[in-house]
Biopython code that builds the backbone (N, CA, C, O; Angstrom):
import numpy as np
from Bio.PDB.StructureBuilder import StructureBuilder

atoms = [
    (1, "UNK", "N", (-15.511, 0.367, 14.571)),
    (1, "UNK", "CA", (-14.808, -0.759, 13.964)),
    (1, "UNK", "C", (-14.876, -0.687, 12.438)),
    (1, "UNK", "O", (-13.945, -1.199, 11.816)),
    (2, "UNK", "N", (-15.882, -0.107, 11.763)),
    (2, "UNK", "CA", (-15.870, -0.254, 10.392)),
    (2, "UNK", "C", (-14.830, 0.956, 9.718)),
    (2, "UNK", "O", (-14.201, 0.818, 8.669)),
    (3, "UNK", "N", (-14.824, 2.004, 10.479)),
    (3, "UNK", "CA", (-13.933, 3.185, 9.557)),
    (3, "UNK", "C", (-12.626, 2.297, 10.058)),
    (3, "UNK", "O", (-11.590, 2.784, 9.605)),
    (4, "UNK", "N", (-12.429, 1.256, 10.780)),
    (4, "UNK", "CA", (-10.885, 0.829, 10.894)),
    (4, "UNK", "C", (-10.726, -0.215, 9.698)),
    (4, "UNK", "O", (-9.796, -0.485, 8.938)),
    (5, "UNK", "N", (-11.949, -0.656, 9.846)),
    (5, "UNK", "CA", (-11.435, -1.747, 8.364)),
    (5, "UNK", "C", (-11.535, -0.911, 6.907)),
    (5, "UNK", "O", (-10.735, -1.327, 6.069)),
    (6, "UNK", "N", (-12.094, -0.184, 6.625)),
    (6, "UNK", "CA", (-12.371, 1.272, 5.682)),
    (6, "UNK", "C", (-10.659, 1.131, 5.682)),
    (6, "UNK", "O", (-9.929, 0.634, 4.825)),
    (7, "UNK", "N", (-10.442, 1.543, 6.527)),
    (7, "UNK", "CA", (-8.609, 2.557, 6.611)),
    (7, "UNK", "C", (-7.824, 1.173, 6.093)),
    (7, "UNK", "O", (-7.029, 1.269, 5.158)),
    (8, "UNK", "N", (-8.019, 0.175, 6.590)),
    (8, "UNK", "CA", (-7.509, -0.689, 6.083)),
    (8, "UNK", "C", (-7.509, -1.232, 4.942)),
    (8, "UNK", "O", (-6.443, -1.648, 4.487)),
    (9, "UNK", "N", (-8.762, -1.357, 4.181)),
    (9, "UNK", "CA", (-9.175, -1.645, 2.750)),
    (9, "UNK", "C", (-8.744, -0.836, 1.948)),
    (9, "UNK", "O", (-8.351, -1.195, 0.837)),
    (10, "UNK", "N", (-8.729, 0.588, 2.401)),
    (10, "UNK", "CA", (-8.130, 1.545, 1.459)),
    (10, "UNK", "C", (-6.464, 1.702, 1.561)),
    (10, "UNK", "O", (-5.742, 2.062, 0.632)),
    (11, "UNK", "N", (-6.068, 1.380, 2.789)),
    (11, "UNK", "CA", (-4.512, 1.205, 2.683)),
    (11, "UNK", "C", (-3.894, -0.255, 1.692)),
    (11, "UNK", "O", (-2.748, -0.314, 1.246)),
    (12, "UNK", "N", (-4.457, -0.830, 1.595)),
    (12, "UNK", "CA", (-4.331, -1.944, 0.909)),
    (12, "UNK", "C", (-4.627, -2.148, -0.659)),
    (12, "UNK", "O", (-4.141, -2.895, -1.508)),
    (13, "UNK", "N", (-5.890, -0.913, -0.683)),
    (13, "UNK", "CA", (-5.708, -0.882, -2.264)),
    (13, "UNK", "C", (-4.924, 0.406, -2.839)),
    (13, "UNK", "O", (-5.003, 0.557, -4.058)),
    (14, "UNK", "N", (-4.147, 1.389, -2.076)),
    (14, "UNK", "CA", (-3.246, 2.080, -2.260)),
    (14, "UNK", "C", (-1.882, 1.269, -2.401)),
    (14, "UNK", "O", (-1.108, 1.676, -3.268)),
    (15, "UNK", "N", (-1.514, 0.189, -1.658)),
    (15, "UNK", "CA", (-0.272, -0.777, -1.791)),
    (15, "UNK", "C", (-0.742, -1.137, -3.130)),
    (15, "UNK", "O", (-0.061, -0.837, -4.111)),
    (16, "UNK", "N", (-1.911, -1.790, -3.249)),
    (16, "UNK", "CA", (-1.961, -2.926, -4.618)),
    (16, "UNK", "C", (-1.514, -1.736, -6.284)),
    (16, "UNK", "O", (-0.809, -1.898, -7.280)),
    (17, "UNK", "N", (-2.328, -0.709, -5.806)),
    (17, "UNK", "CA", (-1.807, 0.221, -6.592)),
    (17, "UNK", "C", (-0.238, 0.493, -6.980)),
    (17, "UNK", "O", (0.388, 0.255, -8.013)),
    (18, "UNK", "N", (0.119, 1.045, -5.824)),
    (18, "UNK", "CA", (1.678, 1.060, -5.557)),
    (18, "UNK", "C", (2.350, 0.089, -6.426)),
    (18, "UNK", "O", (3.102, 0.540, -7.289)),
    (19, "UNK", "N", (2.191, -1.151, -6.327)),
    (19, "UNK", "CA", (2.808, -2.290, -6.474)),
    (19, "UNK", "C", (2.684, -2.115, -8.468)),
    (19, "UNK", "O", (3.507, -2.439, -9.325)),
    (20, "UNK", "N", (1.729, -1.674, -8.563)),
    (20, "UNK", "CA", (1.205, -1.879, -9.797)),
    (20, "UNK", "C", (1.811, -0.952, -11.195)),
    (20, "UNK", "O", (2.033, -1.201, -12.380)),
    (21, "UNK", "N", (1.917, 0.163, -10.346)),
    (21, "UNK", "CA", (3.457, 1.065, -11.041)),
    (21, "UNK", "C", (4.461, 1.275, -10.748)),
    (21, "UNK", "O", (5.287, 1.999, -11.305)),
    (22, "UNK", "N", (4.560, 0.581, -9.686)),
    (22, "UNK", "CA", (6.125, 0.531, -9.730)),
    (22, "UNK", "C", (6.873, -0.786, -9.937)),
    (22, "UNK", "O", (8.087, -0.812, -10.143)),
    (23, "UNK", "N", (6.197, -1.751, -9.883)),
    (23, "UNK", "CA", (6.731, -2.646, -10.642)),
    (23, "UNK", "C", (7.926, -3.649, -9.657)),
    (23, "UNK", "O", (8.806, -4.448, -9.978)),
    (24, "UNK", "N", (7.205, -2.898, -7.778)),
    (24, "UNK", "CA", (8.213, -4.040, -6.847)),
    (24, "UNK", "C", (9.764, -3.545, -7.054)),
    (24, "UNK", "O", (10.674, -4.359, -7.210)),
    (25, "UNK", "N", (10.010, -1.845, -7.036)),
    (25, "UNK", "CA", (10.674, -1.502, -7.018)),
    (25, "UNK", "C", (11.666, -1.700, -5.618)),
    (25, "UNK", "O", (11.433, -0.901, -4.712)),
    (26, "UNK", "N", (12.582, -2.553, -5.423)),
    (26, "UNK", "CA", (12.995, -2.951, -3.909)),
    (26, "UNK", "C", (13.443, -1.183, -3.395)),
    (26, "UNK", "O", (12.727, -0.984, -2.414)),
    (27, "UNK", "N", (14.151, -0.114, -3.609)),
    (27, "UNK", "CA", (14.035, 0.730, -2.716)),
    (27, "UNK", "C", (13.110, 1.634, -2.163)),
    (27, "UNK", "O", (13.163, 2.200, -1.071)),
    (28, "UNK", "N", (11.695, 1.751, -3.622)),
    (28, "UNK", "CA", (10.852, 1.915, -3.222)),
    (28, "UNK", "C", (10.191, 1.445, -2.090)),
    (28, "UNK", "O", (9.957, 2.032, -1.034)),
    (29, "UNK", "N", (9.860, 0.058, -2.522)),
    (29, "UNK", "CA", (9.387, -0.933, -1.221)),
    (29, "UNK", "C", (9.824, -0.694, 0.090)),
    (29, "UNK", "O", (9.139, -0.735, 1.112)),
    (30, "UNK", "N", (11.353, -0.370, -0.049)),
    (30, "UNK", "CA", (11.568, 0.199, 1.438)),
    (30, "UNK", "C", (11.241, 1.223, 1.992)),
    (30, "UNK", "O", (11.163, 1.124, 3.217)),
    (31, "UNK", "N", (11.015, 2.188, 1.563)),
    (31, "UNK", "CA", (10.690, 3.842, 1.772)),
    (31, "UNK", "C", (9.427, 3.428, 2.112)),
    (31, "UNK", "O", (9.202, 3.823, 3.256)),
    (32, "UNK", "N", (8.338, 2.718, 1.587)),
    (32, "UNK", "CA", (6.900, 2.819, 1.797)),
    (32, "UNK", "C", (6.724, 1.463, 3.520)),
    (32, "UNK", "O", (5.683, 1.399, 4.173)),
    (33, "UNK", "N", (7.945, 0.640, 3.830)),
    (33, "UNK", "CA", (7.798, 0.052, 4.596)),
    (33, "UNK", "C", (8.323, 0.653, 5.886)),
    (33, "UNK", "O", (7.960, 0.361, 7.025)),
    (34, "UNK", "N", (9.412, 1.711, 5.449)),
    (34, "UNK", "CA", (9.444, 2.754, 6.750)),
    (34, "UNK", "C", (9.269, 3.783, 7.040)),
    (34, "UNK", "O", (9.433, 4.130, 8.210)),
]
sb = StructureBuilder()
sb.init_structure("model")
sb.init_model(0)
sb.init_chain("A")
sb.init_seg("    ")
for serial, (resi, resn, name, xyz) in enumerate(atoms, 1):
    if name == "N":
        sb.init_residue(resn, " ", resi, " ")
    sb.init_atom(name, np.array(xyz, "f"), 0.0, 1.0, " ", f" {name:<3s}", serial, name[0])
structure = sb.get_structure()
């Protein structure tokens, strides 16, 4: 259970990242949502 929340914490601070240079790019956003 913990390497699942691990994968999760780290997928989440890879988004916050994401978010952070690109600036909520909407086609970006889509590519990373599919």
């Amino acid at each position: 259970m913990q390497t699942y929340l691990d994968l999760i914490k780290a997928a989440y601070t890879k988004y916050l990242h994401y978010l952070k240079t690109n600036y909520f790019n909407p086609s970006e956003l889509g590519k990373l949502l599919l």
